[in-house]
Each structure stands twice: as C-alpha cells, then as structure tokens.
LOLUM-188397 format. One record per residue (C-alpha): residue in one letter; x, y, z; residue number from 0. Coordinates in pm, whole numbers. Layout:
// residues N
<code->A; xx->X; yy->Y; zz->Z; pos->NUM>
...
END
This chain:
// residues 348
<code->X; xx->10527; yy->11475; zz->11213; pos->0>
<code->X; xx->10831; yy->11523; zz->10983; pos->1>
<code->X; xx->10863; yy->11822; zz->10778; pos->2>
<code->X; xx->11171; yy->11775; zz->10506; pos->3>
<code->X; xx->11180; yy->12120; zz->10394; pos->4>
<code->X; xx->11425; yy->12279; zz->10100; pos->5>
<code->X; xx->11652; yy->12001; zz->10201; pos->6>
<code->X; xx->11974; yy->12014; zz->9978; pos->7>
<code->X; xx->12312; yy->11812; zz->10064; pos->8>
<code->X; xx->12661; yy->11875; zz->9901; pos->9>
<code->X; xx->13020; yy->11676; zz->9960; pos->10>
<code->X; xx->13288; yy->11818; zz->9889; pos->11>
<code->X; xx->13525; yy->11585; zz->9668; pos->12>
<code->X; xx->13862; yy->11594; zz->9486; pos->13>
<code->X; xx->13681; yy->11628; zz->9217; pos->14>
<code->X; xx->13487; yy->11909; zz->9281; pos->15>
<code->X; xx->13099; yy->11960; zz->9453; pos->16>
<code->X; xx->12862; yy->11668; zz->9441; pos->17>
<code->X; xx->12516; yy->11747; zz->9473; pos->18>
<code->X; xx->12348; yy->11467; zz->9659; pos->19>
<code->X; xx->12004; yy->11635; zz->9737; pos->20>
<code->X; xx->11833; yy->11901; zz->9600; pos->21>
<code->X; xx->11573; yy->12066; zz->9750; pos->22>
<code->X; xx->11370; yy->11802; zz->9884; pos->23>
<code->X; xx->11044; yy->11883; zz->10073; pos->24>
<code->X; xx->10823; yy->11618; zz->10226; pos->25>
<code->X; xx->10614; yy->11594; zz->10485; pos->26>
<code->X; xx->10573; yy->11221; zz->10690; pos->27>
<code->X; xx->10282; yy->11230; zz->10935; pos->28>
<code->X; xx->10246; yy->11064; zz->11206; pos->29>
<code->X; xx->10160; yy->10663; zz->11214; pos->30>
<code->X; xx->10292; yy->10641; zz->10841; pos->31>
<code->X; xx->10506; yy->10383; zz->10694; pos->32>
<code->X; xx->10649; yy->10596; zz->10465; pos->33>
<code->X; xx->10835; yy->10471; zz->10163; pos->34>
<code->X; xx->11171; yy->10636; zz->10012; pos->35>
<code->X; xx->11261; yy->10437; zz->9679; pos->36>
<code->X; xx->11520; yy->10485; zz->9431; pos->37>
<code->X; xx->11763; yy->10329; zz->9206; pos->38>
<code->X; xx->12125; yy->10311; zz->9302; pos->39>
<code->X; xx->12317; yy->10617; zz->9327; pos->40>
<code->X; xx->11935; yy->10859; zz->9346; pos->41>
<code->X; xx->12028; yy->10995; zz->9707; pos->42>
<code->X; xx->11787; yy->10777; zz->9949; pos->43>
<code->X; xx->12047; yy->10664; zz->10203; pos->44>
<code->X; xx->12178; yy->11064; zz->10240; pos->45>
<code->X; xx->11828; yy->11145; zz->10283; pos->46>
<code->X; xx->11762; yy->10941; zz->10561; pos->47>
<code->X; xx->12075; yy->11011; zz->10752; pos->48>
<code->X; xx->11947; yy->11344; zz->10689; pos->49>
<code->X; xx->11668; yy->11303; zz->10911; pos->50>
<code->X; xx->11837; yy->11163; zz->11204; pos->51>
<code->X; xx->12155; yy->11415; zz->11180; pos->52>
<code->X; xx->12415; yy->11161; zz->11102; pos->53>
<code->X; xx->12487; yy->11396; zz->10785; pos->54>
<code->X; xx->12427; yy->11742; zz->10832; pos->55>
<code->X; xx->12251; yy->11918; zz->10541; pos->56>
<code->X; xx->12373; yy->12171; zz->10329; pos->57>
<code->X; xx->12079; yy->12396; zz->10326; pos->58>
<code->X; xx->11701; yy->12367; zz->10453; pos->59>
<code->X; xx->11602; yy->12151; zz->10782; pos->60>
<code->X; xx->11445; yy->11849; zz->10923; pos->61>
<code->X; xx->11178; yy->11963; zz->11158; pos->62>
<code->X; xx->11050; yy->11692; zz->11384; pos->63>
<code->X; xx->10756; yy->11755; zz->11584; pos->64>
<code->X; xx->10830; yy->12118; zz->11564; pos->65>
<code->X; xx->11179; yy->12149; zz->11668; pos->66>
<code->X; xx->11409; yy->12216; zz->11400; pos->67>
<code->X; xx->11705; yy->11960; zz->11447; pos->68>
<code->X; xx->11943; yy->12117; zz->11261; pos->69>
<code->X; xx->11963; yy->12370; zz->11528; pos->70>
<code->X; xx->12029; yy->12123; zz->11827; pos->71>
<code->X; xx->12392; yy->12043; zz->11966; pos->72>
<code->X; xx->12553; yy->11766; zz->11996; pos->73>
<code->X; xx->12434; yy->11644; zz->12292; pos->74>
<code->X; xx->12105; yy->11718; zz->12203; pos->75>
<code->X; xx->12088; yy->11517; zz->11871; pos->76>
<code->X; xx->12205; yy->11214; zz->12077; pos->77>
<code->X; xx->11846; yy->11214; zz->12272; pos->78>
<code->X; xx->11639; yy->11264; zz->12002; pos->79>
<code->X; xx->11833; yy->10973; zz->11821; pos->80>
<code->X; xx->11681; yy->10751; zz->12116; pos->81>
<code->X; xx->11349; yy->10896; zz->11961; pos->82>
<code->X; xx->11436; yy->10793; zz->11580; pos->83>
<code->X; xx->11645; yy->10533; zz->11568; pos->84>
<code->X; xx->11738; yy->10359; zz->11260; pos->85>
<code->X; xx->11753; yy->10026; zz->11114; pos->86>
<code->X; xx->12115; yy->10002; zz->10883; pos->87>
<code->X; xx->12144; yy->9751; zz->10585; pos->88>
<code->X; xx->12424; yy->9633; zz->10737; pos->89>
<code->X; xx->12310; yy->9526; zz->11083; pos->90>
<code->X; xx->12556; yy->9696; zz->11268; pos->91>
<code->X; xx->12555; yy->9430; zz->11575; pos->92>
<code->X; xx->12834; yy->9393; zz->11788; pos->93>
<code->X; xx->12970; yy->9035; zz->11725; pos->94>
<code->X; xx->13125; yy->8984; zz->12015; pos->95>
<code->X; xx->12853; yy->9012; zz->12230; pos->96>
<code->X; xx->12554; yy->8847; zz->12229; pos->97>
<code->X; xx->12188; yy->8932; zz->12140; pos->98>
<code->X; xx->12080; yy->9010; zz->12436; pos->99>
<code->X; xx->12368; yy->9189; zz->12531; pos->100>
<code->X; xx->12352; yy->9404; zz->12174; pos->101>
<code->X; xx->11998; yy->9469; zz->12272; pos->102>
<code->X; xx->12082; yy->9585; zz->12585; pos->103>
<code->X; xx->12382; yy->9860; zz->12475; pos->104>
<code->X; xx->12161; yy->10154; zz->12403; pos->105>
<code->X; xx->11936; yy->10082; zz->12709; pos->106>
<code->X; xx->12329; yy->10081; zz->12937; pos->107>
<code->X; xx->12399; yy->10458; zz->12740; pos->108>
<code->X; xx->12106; yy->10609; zz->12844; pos->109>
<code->X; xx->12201; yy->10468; zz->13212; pos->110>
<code->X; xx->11878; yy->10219; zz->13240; pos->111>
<code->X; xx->11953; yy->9964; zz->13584; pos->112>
<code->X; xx->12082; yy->9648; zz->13411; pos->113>
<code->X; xx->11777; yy->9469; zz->13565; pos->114>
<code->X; xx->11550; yy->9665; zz->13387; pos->115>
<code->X; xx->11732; yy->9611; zz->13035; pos->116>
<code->X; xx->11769; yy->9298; zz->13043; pos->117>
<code->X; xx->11434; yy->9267; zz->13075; pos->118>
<code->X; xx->11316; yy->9501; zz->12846; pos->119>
<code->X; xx->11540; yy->9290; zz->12575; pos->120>
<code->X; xx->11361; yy->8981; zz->12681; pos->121>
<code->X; xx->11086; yy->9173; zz->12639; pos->122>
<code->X; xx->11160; yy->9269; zz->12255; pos->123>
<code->X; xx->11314; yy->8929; zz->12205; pos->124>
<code->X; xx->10951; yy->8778; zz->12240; pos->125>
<code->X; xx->10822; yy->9116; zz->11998; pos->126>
<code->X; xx->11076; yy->8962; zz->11745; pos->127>
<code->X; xx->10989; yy->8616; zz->11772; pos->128>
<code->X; xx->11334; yy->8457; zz->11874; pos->129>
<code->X; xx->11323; yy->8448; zz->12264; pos->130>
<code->X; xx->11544; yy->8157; zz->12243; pos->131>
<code->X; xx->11831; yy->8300; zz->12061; pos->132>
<code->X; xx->11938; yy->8537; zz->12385; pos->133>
<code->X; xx->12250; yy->8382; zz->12417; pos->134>
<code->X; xx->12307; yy->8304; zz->12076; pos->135>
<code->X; xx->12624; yy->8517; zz->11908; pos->136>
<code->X; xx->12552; yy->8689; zz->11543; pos->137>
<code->X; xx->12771; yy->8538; zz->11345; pos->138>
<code->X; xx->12546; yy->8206; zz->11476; pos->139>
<code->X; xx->12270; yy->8342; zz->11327; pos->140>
<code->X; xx->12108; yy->8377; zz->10939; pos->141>
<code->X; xx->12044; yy->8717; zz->10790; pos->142>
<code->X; xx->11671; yy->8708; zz->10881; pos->143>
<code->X; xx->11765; yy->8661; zz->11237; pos->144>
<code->X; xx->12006; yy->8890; zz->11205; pos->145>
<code->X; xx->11763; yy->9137; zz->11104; pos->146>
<code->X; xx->11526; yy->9090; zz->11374; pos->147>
<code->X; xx->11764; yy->9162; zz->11613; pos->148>
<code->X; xx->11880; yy->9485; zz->11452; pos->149>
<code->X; xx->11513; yy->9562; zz->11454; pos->150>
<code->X; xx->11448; yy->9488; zz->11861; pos->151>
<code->X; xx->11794; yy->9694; zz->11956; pos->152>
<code->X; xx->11628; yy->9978; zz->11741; pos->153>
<code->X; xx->11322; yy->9921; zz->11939; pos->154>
<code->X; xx->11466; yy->9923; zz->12260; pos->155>
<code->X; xx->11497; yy->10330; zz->12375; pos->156>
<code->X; xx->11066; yy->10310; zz->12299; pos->157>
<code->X; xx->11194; yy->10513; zz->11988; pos->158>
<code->X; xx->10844; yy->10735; zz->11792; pos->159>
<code->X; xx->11040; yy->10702; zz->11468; pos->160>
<code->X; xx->11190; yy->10385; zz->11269; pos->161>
<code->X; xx->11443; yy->10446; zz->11024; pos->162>
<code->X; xx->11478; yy->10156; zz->10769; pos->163>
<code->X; xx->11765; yy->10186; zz->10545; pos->164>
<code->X; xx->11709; yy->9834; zz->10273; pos->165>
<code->X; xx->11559; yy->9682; zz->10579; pos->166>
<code->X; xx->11514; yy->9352; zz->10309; pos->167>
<code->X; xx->11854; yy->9385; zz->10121; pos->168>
<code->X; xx->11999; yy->9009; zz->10042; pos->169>
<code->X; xx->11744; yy->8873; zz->10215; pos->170>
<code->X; xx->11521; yy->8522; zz->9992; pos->171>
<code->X; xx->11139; yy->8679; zz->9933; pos->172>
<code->X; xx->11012; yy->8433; zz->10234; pos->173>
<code->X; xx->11216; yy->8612; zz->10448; pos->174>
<code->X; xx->11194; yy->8955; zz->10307; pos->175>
<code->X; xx->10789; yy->8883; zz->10366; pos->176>
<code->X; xx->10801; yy->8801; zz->10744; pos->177>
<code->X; xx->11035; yy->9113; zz->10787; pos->178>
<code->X; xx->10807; yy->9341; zz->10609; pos->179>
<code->X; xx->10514; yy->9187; zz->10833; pos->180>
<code->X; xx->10720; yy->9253; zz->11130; pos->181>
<code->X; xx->10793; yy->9593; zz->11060; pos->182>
<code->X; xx->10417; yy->9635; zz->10998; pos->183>
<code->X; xx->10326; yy->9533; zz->11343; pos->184>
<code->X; xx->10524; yy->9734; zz->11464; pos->185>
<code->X; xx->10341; yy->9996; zz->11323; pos->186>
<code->X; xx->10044; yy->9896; zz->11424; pos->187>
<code->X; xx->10045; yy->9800; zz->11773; pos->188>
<code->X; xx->10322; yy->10049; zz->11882; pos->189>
<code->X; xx->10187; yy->10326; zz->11691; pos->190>
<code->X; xx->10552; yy->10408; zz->11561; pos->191>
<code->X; xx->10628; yy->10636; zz->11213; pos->192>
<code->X; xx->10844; yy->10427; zz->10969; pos->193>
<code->X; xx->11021; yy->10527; zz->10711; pos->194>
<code->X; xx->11157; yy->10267; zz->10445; pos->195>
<code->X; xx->11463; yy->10346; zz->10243; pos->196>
<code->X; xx->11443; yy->10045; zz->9949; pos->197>
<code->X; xx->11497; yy->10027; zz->9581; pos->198>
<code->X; xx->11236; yy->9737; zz->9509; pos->199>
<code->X; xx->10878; yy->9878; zz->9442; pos->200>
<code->X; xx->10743; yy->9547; zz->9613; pos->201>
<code->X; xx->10871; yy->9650; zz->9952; pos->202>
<code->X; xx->10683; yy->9959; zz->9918; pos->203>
<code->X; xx->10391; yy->9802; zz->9787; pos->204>
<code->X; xx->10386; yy->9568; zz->10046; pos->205>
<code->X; xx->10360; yy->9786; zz->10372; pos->206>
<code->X; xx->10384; yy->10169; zz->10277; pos->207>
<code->X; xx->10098; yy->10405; zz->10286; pos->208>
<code->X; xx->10313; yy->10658; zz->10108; pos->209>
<code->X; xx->10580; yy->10669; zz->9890; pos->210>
<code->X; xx->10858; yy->10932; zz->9752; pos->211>
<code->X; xx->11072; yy->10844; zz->9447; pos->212>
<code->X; xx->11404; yy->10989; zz->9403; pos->213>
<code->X; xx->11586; yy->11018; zz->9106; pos->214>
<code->X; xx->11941; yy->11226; zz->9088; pos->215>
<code->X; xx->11891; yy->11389; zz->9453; pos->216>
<code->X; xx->11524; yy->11540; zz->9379; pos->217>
<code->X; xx->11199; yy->11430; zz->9431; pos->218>
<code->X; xx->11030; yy->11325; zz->9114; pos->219>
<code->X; xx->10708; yy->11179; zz->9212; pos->220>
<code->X; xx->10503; yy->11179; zz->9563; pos->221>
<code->X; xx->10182; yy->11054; zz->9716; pos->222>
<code->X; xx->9916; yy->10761; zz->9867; pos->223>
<code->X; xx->10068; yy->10393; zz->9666; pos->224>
<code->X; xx->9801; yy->10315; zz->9564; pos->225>
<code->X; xx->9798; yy->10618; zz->9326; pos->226>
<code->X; xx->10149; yy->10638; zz->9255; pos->227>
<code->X; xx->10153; yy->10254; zz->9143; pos->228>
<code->X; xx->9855; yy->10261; zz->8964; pos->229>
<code->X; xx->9939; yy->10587; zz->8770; pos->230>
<code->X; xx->10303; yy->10623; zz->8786; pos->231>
<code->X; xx->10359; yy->11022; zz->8615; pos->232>
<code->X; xx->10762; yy->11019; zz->8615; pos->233>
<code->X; xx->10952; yy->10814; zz->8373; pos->234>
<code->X; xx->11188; yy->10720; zz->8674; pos->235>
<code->X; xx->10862; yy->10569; zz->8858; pos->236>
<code->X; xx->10758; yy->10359; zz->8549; pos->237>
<code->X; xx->11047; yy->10219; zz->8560; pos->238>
<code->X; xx->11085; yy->10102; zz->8928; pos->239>
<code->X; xx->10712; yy->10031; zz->8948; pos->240>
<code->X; xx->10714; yy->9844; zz->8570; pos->241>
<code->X; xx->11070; yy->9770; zz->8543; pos->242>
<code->X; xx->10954; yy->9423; zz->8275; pos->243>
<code->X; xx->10756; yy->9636; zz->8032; pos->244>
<code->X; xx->10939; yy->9973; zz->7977; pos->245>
<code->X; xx->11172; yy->9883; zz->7673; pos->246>
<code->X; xx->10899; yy->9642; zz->7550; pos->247>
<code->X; xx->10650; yy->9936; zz->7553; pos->248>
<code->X; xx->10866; yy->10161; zz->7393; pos->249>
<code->X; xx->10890; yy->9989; zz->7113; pos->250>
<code->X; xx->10529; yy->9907; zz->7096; pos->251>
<code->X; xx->10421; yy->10239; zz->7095; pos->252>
<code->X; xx->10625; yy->10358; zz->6789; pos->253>
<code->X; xx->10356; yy->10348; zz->6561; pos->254>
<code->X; xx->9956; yy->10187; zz->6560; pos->255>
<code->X; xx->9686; yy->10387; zz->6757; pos->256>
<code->X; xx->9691; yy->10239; zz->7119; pos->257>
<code->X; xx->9497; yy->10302; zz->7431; pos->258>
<code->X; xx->9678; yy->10277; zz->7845; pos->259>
<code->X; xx->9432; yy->10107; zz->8049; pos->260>
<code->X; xx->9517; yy->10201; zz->8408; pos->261>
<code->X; xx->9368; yy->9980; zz->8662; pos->262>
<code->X; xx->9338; yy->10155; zz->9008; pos->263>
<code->X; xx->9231; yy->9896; zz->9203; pos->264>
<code->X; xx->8925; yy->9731; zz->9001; pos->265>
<code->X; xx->8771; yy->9486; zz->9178; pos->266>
<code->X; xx->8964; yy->9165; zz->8987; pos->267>
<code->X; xx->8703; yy->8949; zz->8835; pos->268>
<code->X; xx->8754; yy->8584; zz->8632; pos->269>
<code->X; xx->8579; yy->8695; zz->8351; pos->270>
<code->X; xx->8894; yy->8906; zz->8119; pos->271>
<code->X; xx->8791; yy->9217; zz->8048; pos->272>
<code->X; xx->8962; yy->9259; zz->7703; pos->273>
<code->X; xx->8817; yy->8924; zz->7631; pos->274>
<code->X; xx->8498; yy->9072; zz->7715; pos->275>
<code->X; xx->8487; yy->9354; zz->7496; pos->276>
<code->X; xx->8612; yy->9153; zz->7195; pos->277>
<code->X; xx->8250; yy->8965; zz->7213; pos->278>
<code->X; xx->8037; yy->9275; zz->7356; pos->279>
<code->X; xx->8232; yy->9497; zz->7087; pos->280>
<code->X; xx->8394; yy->9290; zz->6829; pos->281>
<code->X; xx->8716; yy->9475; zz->6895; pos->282>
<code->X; xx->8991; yy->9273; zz->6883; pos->283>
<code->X; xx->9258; yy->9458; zz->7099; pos->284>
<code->X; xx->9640; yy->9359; zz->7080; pos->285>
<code->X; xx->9829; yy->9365; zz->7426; pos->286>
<code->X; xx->10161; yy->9582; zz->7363; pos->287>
<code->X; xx->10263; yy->9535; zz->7739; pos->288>
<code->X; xx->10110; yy->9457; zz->8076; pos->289>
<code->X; xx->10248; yy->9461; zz->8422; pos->290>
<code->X; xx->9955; yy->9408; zz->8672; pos->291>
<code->X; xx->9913; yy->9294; zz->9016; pos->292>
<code->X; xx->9684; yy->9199; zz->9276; pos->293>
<code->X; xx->9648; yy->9325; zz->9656; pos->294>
<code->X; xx->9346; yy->9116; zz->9795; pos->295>
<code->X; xx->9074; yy->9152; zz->9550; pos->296>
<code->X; xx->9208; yy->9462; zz->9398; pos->297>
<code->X; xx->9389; yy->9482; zz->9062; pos->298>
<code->X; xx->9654; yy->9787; zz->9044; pos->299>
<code->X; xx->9854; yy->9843; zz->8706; pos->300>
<code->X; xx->9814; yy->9864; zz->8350; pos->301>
<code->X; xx->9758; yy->9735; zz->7992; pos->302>
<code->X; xx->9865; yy->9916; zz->7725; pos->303>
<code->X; xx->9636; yy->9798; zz->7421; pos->304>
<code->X; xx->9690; yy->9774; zz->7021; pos->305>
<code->X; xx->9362; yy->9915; zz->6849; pos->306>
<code->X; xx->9292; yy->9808; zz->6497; pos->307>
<code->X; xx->9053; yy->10014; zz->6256; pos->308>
<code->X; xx->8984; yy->10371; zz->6260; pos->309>
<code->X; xx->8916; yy->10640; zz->6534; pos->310>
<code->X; xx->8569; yy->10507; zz->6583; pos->311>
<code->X; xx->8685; yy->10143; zz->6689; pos->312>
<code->X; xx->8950; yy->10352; zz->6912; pos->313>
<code->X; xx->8674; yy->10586; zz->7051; pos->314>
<code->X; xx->8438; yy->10252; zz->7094; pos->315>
<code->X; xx->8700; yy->10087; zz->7285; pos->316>
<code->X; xx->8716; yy->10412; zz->7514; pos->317>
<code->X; xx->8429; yy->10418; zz->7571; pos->318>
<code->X; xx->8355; yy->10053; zz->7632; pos->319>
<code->X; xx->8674; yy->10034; zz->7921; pos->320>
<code->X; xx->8668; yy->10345; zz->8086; pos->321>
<code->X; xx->8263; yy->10262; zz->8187; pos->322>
<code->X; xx->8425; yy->10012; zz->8398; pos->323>
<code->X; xx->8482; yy->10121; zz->8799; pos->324>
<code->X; xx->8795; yy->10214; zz->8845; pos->325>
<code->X; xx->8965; yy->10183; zz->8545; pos->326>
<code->X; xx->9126; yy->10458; zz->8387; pos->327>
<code->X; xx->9192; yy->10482; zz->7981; pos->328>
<code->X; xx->9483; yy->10682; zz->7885; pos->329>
<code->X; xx->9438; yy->10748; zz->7486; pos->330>
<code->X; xx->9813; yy->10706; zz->7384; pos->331>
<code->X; xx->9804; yy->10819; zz->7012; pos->332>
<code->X; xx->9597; yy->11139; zz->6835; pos->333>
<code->X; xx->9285; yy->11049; zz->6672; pos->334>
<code->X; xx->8943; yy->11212; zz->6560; pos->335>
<code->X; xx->8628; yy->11107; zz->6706; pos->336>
<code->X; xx->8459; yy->11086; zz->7058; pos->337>
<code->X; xx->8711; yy->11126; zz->7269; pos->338>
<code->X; xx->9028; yy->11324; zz->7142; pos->339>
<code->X; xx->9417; yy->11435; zz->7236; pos->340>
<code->X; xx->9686; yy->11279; zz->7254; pos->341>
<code->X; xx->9737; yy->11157; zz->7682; pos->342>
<code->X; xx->9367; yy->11261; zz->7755; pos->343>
<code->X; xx->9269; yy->11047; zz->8092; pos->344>
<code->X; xx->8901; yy->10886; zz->8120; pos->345>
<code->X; xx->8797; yy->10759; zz->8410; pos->346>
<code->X; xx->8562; yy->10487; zz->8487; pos->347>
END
C-alpha cells in the first residue's frame, strides 16, 4: 500500500515560490491500477516523482508499505526504486545499445550474472510481445515498440510498483489500446500496483479501478471510476470526463427548467429511454447536451434534458426516469411540486 499523506511540493524560482502540490493525501492499495489525471500544468508528473523520490517533497511523506521514504538515504532510495520503477513519457532508452541490452542495464546495476539477465530480458521480451526485436536498435523501432520496451526494462528488477507517467502520449488510439491492455496484464498476472499519470479520461476509463483528479496542485475529486465518471462533483472533472458538452451545457442551462440524467451504468437497452417516456408520458423532453458511453453492456454518463410545461410535467418526468435502475435524476432548476430543490439527486 501507498499512503500520500499532507504531501505539499515547492520550487524555488527567480520569480519567487511555486507551489506545485498542496497537501495531497491518497491512499493506493495494493493490486490497483490507479489513475492520476489532470490537465497540463495541474501537478501530476511532480506527484509521481514524488512517490519514487526523484523530487523530494516539501512537507508530508510517501509511506510505502509502512516505511516512510522520505526518511531513507541515498542508497536506500536506490533499492526501493528496483521495487517501483517507473515508466517515463519519454522512453528514456539508451540508443546506442540495443533492446536487449537496455533491458538488461538495471539487471547489470544490481550485479545479476549476465547469463541470468539476458535471460530474464528474453524472458520479458516474450511478456511484451516482440521477442524478435532483441537485436533491433531504438531508433529502428515505432513509438509503440518503443513503449513496450520501456515497459519490459521497468519490469525487469520484478518491481511491486509501476509508475506510468503518459504511458500513451503521441501514440494513434490502436496503439494506445494494445498498450493499455498490456499494462493491464501486467496487473493481472503479476499482481503489480500501477499507477497512471495521463491527461485523457479514456486512459483512465479504460484500465483504472481508481482515479484522482488534480487541478492547481490539490486534489479535487477522488474515488472507484465508475463513480467519478458517472457523477463527476468538481467542475475540473466535468471537464476532463465531458470535455464536448461543457460550454454547450452552459449555455443550455441559462434559462428553461431542465433535469441531469446521470446514467451509472444502466444496463444499455435498444429501446431510447427518452423516446420511451415521450409515448408512456407524453413528455416531450429537449436534449441540452449528452456525453455517454458504453463499457460492455453498461451505459456511464449523462443527459441533461429540456422540460416543457409546468412543475408537474418536470416532477412527472422525475419520476418517470429515476424509476429506472441505475439512473440517477439530478433536478437542475427550482420548481414546486413532487420532488423539489434546486441539485436534489434521485436515484433509480
């Protein structure tokens, strides 16, 4: 387990202190692929070199399995990197050597026999699927290759923790899927903790069990994905998780009476549901702005409606969505009848 506790980071500039973190405290259990998202600039990439000790914090700690690592020497923080190792956007491979040989340099500084290296790189060359690029140089290689070597040299100290810092960054979607499915088996079969630095939603969508959003060095928003991108609470997590529909919304919502129907993870069906309750309730409901999506059979997002008539249509229509399993019905806009307050949540 990782416990981020009261974790603040300052650099000093010409200009003056610059807060990077403030007070950040999470805890990543064991097994998790654990997502870190923010835009540009919102202090994800500090945060993970954080965890590892590659910057020092200003205040607070980064306790890993109970040892506080903040309190280790030098020479100490070099073994437990063999223990979390990290993944950086940039590859970091040695070009002048080839893949096997980059897979093999943290295996030669912890003083491994070169037999045995080389053949645990084999070994992770077959985990990464390219067992016949071992001679192979990187500049020879694409970006997704590229990748999946960064990811078996990570691999290769048996490491408990996996660092990802925009693990997918410039990579096409195609490839940016088989990474993320990599990664995921990772997790799975090796039993290791990851932790995803990314600022695309999708990516954490895709393979995270949990998710943190950043915004300005703090933590704005935490919890399971499925809740967090189903019923996104900070306006800095609409806006990574519906980054289409915020302005359009905005507008929207300006005047009319309008209802936020949250889907959180409704079993999709082919019949529409707003369809359906125009002909069930002969409410004919205006869509202001949707982002929705589907993972398997389950729908996650939202709709935010246009309700026309009077508080009774309004409570009708509340009534008539929120009896559907889970759904959720946000009531946007202040009205008298069944239901009542502005942001009141029913659930179905």
């Amino acid at each position: 387990m990782i416990e981020i506790k009261n974790l603040s980071k300052n650099f000093e500039t010409s200009d003056g202190t610059v807060s990077a973190l403030s007070h950040v405290n999470l805890t990543i259990r064991d097994g998790d692929i654990y997502g870190i998202i923010g835009m540009s600039g919102a202090g994800k990439s500090t945060l993970v070199r954080c965890i590892n000790m590659l910057e020092r914090p200003t205040e607070g700690s980064v306790v890993w399995d109970g040892t506080d690592l903040g309190a280790l020497d030098k020479k100490e923080i070099q073994q437990v990197r063999h223990q979390i190792t990290m993944i950086f956007q940039s590859f970091n491979l040695l070009m002048q050597r080839t893949c096997l040989e980059n897979i093999m340099l943290p295996l030669k500084l912890i003083h491994m026999p070169r037999a045995e290296a080389k053949a645990r790189a084999s070994e992770l060359l077959e985990t990464v699927g390219l067992p016949d690029k071992a001679n192979a140089y990187p500049a020879q290689l694409s970006g997704g290759q590229r990748k999946r070597f960064a990811i078996a040299r990570a691999l290769a100290t048996e490491p408990k923790v996996l660092l990802c810092d925009e693990a997918t960054s410039a990579l096409d979607p195609k490839t940016t899927h088989a990474i993320l499915e990599l990664i995921r088996e990772i997790n799975r079969t090796m039993g290791i903790t990851v932790i995803v630095i990314t600022h695309q939603m999708s990516v954490v969508q895709e393979i995270c069990n949990r998710v943190a959003i950043l915004e300005n060095g703090a933590v704005v928003e935490e919890g399971d994905v499925s809740e967090v991108f189903s019923h996104p609470k900070a306006a800095a997590t609409r806006a990574l998780v519906f980054p289409e529909t915020v302005d359009s919304i905005t507008e929207a919502l300006e005047s009319g009476q309008h209802i936020r129907v949250i889907f959180n993870g409704a079993i999709a069906s082919k019949e529409p549901l707003i369809a359906k309750m125009a002909v069930d309730c002969g409410i004919l409901a205006s869509i202001l702005g949707a982002s929705t999506r589907s993972i398997g059979d389950r729908a996650y997002g939202y709709m935010v409606l246009g309700i026309p008539g009077g508080p009774e249509e309004l409570a009708r229509a509340v009534k008539y969505l929120s009896g559907t399993p889970d759904v959720t019905v946000q009531v946007e806009a202040e009205y008298a009848g069944t239901a009542s307050g502005k942001g009141e949540a029913i659930h179905g």
